[in-house]
N, C-alpha and C positions, 0 to 999 in steps of 0.2 A: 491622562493615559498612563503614566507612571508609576502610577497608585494602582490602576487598573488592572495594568500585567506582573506589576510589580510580585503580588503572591504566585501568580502563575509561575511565572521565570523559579521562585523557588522550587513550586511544587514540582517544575519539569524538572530538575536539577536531583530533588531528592528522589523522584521516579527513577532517572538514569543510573544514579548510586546504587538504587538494588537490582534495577536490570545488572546493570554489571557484577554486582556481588553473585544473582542469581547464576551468568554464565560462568559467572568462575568456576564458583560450586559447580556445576552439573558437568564443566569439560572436567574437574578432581574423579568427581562419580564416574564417569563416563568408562575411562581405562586408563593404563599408562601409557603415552606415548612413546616412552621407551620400549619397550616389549612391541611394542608396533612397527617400530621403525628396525629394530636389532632382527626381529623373530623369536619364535619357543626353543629353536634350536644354538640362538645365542649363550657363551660362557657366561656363569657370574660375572666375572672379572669386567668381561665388557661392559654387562648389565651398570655394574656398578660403576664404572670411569664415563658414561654416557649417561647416569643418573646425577652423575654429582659437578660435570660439565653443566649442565641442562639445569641446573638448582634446585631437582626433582625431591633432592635427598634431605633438602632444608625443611622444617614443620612449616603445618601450610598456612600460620599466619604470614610468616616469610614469605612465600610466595606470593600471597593477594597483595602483600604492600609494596613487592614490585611489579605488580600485574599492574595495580594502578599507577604506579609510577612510569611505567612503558606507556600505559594509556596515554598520561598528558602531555607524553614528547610523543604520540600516534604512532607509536610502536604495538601491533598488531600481532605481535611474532612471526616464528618464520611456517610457514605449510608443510607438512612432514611429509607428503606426496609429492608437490612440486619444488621444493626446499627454494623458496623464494618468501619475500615478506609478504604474506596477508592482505598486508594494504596495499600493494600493487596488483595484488587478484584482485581484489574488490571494487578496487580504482576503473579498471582496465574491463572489468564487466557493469560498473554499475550506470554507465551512459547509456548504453542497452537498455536494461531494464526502466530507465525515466525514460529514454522515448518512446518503447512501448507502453508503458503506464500512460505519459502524459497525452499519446495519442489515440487511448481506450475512453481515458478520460474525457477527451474534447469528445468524443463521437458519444459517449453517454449522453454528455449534457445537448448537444446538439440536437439529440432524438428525445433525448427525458422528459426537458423541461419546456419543449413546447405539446408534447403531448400529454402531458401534466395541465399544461394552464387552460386547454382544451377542453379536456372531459371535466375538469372544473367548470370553466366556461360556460359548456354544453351538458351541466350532470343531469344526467337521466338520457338522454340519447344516445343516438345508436356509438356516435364518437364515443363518449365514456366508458359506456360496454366493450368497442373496440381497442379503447386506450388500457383501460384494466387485463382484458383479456390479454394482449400483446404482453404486459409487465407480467403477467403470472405466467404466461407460456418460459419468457424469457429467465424467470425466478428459479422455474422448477427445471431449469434443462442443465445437466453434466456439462461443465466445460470442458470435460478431454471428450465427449463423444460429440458437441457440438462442433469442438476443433478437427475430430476425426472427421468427418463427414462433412467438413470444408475441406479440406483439404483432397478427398476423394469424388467429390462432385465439382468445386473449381478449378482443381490443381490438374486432376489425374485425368479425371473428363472431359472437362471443357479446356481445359489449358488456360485460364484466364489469368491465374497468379501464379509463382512459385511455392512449391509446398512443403517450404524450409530455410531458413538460414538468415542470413544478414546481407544488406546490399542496397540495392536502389530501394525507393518506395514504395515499387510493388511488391516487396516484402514484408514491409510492414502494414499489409492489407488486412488478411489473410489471422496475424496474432491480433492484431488491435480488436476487431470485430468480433473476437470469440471472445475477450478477455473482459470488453464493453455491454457483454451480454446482464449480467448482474448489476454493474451500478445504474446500467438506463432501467432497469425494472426497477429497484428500489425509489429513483430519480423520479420514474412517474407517479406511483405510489405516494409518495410522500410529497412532492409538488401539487396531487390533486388534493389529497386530503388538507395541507394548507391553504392553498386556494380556497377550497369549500370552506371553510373556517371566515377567512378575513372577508370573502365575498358578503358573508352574513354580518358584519358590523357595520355598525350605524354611521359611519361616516362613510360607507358604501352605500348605503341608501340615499345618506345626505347628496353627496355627490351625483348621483343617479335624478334627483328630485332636481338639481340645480340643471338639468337640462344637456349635463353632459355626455360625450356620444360615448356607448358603451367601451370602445375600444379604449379610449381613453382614460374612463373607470378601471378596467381590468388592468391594463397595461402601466397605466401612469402612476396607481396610486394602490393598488394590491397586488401587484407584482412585486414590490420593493419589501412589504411589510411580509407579505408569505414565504419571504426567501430566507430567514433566519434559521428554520430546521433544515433546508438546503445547505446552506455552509455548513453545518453541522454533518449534512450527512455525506458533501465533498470531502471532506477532513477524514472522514473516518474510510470510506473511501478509497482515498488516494493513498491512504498509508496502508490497507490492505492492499491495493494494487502493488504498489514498491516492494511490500515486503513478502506477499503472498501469490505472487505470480508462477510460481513452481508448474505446474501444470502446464500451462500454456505452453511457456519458454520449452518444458522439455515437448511438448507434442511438435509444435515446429519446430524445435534444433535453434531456437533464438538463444545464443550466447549471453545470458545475462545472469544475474544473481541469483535466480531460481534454478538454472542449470548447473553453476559453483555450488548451490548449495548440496543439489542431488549429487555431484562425483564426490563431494568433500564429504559425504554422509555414507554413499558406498563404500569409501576407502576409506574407513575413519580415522579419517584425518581431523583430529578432535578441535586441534587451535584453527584451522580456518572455519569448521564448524562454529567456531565463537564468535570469529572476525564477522562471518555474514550474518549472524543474529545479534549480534551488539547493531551492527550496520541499518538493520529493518528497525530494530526499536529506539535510535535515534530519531530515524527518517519519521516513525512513529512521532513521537514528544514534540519535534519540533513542527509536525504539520499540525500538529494539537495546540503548539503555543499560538502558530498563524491564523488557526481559527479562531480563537478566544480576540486575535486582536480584530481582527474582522467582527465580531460580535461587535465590538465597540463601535469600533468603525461605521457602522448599518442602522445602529439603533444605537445615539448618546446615552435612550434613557438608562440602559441597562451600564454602561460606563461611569453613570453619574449617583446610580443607585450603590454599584459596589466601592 
């Protein structure tokens, strides 16, 4: 297994070196955070004693090589809006945003992947037709108009949820199910079309011939084999949900990293603008190293092949 992740672990390592180099460059482009924080109608004078406090005034190799050096002590800097460190906003929003993720996530897989193994199951019947149509309905719908019209039909009509904010669990109804609407469509898509695949190999007939009850072919012995592009496609997934949940968060008022991200982009506020995309594309690399080890994990032979 050491061998296995071993290039991986590199490859994530040199992936995060240029995401990082990347934000740096782009908060350099972006503006000066001086002039943002002083205003147009700031003196030179000041300009200048708040540029050369700030290390704004050193060339900017100087700067990256203590951008990365703040990095590996998790120095994040400080938010020029709310002049606090970075990593306490982020900290402090980003438990929000996993349990909404992870509770979009379970309800995916929950709906996905047995109506995935289904219209496999059943290809050519009315289920398959109902399982396909339902994942394209859910494929092709807006998730701020799908969130808008929860929120106006359960919230404001029926009263059944809250239609905002953070608190008990009937808050987290309401975001998880509009945010869940994408990866169960893809989940069943891609579970049937694997299904359909392994159901056709010959040690599914084998087994089939040896008198076993179908449940048990489908279940026991190509469920396990059809689930390799499923991890693949949780991984990819979950790190869009982490880091791409913007939408949601702001349609319900959910306090998480999507909503940091949109005040920090209104007010450009450039260095927390960095903190929370360094932050998604970590979350990224490292659900990408968990999947490669799960490859392993599911199937030795690809483990023992690389």
């Amino acid at each position: 297994m050491t061998k296995f992740l071993g290039p991986r672990l590199g490859g994530a390592l040199v992936t995060l070196w240029i995401v990082l180099t990347v934000v740096f460059l782009l908060g350099a482009v972006i503006g000066d955070p001086v002039n943002m924080l002083l205003g147009e109608s700031a003196m030179p004078e000041q300009v200048a004693a708040l540029r050369e406090s700030m290390g704004f005034n050193r060339p900017l190799y100087q700067q990256y090589g203590s951008y990365l050096a703040d990095l590996v002590t998790g120095d994040l800097g400080e938010s020029i809006r709310y002049h606090r460190p970075n990593l306490d906003l982020v900290m402090e929003r980003l438990p929000h945003t996993v349990r909404l993720a992870g509770a979009a996530m379970l309800l995916a897989l929950a709906v996905g992947v047995p109506l995935g193994i289904l219209a496999a199951w059943k290809e050519g019947s009315a289920w398959d037709r109902a399982a396909v149509s339902i994942s394209v309905f859910f494929q092709s719908m807006p998730v701020f108009w799908l969130g808008l019209m929860l929120v106006l039909i359960v919230s404001v009509n029926l009263g059944w949820a809250p239609a905002g904010g953070v608190g008990s669990f009937s808050h987290l109804i309401l975001p998880a199910v509009t945010l869940a609407t994408h990866p169960t469509a893809y989940i069943v898509r891609v579970m049937r079309g694997s299904m359909c695949d392994v159901l056709e190999e010959e040690y599914i007939t084998s087994a089939r011939a040896r008198g076993l009850r179908e449940s048990v072919v489908v279940l026991g012995h190509a469920v396990r084999n059809a689930s390799l592009p499923l991890v693949t496609l949780i991984g990819l997934q979950a790190g869009v949900l982490l880091s791409g949940a913007v939408t949601t968060e702001f349609v319900f008022a959910w306090p998480g990293i999507g909503t940091l991200a949109v005040d920090a982009i209104s007010n450009r506020d450039v260095t927390l603008v960095q903190a929370v995309v360094l932050t998604g594309a970590i979350a990224f690399i490292v659900i990408n190293v968990v999947v490669d080890a799960l490859y392993g994990a599911i199937d030795p032979r690809i483990r023992e092949s690389r």
